[in-house]
N, C-alpha and C positions, 0 to 999 in steps of 0.2 A: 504494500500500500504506500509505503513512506517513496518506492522507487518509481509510483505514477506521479505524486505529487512533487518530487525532485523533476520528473519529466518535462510534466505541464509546467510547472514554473518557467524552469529555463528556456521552452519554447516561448513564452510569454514575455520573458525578458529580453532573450535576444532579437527577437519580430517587435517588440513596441521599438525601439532605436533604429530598426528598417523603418517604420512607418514615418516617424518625426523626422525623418532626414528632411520631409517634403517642407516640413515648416519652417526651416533656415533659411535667408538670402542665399545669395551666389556665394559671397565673399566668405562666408562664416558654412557655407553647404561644402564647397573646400578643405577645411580643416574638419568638422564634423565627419566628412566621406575615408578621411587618410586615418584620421583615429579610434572610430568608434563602429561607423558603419559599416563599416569591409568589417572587423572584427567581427560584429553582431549577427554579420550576415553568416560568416563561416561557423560560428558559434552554432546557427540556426540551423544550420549543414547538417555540420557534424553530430548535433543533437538527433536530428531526423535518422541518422545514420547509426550510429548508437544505439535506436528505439529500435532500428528495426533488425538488431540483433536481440534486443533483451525480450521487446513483446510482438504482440502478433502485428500481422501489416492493416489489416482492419481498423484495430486501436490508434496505429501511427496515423494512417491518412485520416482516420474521423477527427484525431486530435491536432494535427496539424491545419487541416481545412477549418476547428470550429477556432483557433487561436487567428488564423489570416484574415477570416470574415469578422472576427470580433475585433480586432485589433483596427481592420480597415470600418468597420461601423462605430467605432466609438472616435476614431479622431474627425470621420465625416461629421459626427455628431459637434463634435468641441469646435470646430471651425465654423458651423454653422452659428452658434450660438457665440462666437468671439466676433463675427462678421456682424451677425446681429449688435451687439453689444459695441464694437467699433463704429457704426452707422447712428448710435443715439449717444454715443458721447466721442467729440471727436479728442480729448485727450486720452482715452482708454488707446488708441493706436501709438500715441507716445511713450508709453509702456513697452509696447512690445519688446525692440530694442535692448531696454533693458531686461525683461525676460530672457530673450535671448542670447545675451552676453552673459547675466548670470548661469542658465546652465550650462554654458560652453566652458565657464570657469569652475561650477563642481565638478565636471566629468574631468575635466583636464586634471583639478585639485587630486579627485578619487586613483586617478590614474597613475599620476605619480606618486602617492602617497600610497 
């Protein structure tokens, strides 16, 4: 039991960091792709690949397909409601920016530490 919930996490972890590449500029999509996302992605691989030595392939694709579809409908979801939310106050888009330098400096911080 403990070695599905090791599973699904780590697909969950390395596919949410595939999905938010989308959210970065160009400039800061750059550094994100060289440090994090290439990582996340092989993470995601090799996870898939691992599963389908330890469980059956049934288990692997239903769990892999419900982590890609969940993971692409909840940032659908956060974008829609941050557009919203950017459209009725124009300083909430001034923000972002710094959202996004901030977590480019915990991943980088997590990374080297």
């Amino acid at each position: 039991m403990l070695e599905i919930i090791i599973f699904e996490f780590i697909l969950i972890w390395s596919y949410f960091f595939v999905v938010i590449k989308k959210i970065f500029s160009f400039s800061k999509n750059i550094l994100f792709s060289i440090f994090v996302s290439n990582i996340s992605l092989l993470t995601f691989i090799g996870t898939i690949i691992l599963g389908l030595f330890k469980f059956d392939i049934i288990f692997v694709v239903f769990s892999v397909s419900l982590v890609m579809i969940g993971m692409h409908l909840l940032y659908d979801s956060i974008k829609r409601r941050y557009d919203i939310l950017s459209k009725k106050n124009h300083h909430f888009s001034k923000i972002k920016p710094v959202l996004d330098y901030s977590v480019m400096a915990l991943i980088l911080y997590k990374i080297i530490n």
